[in-house]
N, C-alpha and C positions, 0 to 999 in steps of 0.2 A: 504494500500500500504506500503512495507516495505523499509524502508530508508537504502540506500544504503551507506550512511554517517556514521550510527551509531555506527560501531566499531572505527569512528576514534576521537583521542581524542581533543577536541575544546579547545584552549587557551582562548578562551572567550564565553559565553553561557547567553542567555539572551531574557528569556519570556515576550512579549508583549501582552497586552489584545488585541483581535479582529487581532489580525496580525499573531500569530504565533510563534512558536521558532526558534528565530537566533541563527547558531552556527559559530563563526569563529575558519574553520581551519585551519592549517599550508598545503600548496601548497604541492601533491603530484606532482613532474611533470613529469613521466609517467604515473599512473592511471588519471589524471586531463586533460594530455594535449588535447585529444578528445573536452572536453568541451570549455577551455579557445582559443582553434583554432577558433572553431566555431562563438565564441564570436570575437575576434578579427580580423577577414577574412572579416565581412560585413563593408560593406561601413559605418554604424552609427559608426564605431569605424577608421573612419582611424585619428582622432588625437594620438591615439595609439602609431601609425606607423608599425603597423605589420602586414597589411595587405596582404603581399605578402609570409609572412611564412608562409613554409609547418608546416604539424601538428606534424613532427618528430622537427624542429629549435624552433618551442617552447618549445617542452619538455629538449631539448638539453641548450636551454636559460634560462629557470630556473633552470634546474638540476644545469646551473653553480651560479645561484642568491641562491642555496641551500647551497653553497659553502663559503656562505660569512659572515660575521657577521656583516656587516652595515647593509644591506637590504635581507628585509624577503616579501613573498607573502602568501597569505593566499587564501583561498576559502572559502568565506560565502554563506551558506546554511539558505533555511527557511523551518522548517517543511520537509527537507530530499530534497530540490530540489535548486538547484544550483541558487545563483542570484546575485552575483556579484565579481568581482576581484578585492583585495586588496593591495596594495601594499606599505610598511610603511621601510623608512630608515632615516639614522641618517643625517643631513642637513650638518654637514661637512666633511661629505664622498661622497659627490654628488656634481654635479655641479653647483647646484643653490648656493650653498656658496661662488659661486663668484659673486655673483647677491644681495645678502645683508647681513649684519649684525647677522649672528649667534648664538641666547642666548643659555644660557645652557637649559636642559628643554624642546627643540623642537625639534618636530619631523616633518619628512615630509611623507606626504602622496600622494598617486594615487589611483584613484578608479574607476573601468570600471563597470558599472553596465548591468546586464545581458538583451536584446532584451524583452519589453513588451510579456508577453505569450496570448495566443488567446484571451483573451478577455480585452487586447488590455492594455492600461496604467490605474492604476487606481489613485483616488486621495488621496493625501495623502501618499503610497506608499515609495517614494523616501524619505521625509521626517523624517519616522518611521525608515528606515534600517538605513541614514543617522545616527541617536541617537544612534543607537546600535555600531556603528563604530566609532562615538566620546566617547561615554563610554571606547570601549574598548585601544584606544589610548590614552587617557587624565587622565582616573581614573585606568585600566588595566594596562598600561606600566609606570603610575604614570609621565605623561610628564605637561607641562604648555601651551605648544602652540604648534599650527597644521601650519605647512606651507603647500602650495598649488603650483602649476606652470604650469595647465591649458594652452592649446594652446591660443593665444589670439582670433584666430580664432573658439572657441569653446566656443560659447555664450552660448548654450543652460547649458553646465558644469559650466560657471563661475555664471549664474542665480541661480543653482542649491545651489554650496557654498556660495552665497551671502547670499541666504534664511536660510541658515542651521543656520547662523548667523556669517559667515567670515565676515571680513573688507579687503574692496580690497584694495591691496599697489602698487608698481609701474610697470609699463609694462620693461620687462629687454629682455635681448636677451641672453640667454643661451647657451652655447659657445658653438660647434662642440667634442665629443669626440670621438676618433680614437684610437683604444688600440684592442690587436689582438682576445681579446674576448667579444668585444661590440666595437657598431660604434652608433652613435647618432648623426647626424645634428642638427646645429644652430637653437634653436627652438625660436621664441618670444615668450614671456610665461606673463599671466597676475597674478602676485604673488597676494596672499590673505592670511590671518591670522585669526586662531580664538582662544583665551585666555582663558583655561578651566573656569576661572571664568564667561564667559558668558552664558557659557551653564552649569556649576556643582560652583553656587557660595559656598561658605562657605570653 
């Protein structure tokens, strides 16, 4: 089967035994937005919040997050098929920087990962792309720490980074933003942290 990804160029690339090659790449968002609709439209993803975009306000919604130099979106692929959204910004260009203390060094992360395929969730899984997206954040962008801001209401995401190896910090309420090319409601958000020395010591 030919991979449909392979002309485009991965910012980060990284062969796993038994798993596959991940490639993270930078967010096309009109060739992409087909996929990341689809992902985003199902009810597993309404901490999201996008579940009521059409599949053109997505493409339109990142075309403008292409536009920016705080936050970037990526599309990670494994072996040429689509399996998660990525999305990585600078923590004091966003709104959780009213919610805690800001080092130099961090970076914030969101991460939508793509619908179990047919044969349903496997073990292990989540774990392995999880490493390939800390690699490429912590030793890749050369940062120190990963922040998190998880809906609070989204146990099954906060279980997920607890295991990856976060340490969870304080539950905050993340203000309302209203600005005429993004709106964001007041979200509670369960912050977590994880210090590249727990996962790449030395």
């Amino acid at each position: 089967m030919s991979d449909p990804y392979a002309s485009r160029t991965p910012v980060h690339e990284q062969p796993i035994d038994g798993f596959g090659t991940v490639r993270v790449l930078p967010l096309d968002p009109a060739a992409d937005a087909a996929v990341i609709h689809h992902w985003v439209s199902g009810e597993r993803a309404v901490f999201w919040g996008m579940t009521e975009l059409t599949e053109q306000q997505v493409a339109d919604l990142y075309a403008h997050m292409a536009t920016l130099d705080t936050h970037h979106a990526h599309l990670v692929v494994r072996d040429g098929e689509p399996v998660a959204l990525l999305q990585t910004y600078e923590p004091e260009a966003d709104r959780v920087s009213e919610c805690y203390a800001v080092r130099p060094g961090d970076i914030g992360l969101h991460l939508l990962l793509a619908p179990a395929g047919p044969g349903g969730a496997q073990p292990g899984w989540t774990a392995r792309l999880m490493s390939v997206v800390a690699a490429y954040v912590l030793l890749g962008l050369d940062r120190r720490r990963v922040v998190v801001d998880p809906d609070v209401r989204n146990q099954k995401a906060i279980t997920r980074f607890l295991r990856t190896g976060f340490t969870a910090g304080p539950v905050v309420a993340l203000p309302e933003i209203d600005l005429p090319d993004v709106y964001l409601p007041e979200k509670k958000a369960q912050l977590a942290f994880l210090d590249r020395e727990i996962l790449f010591p030395g």
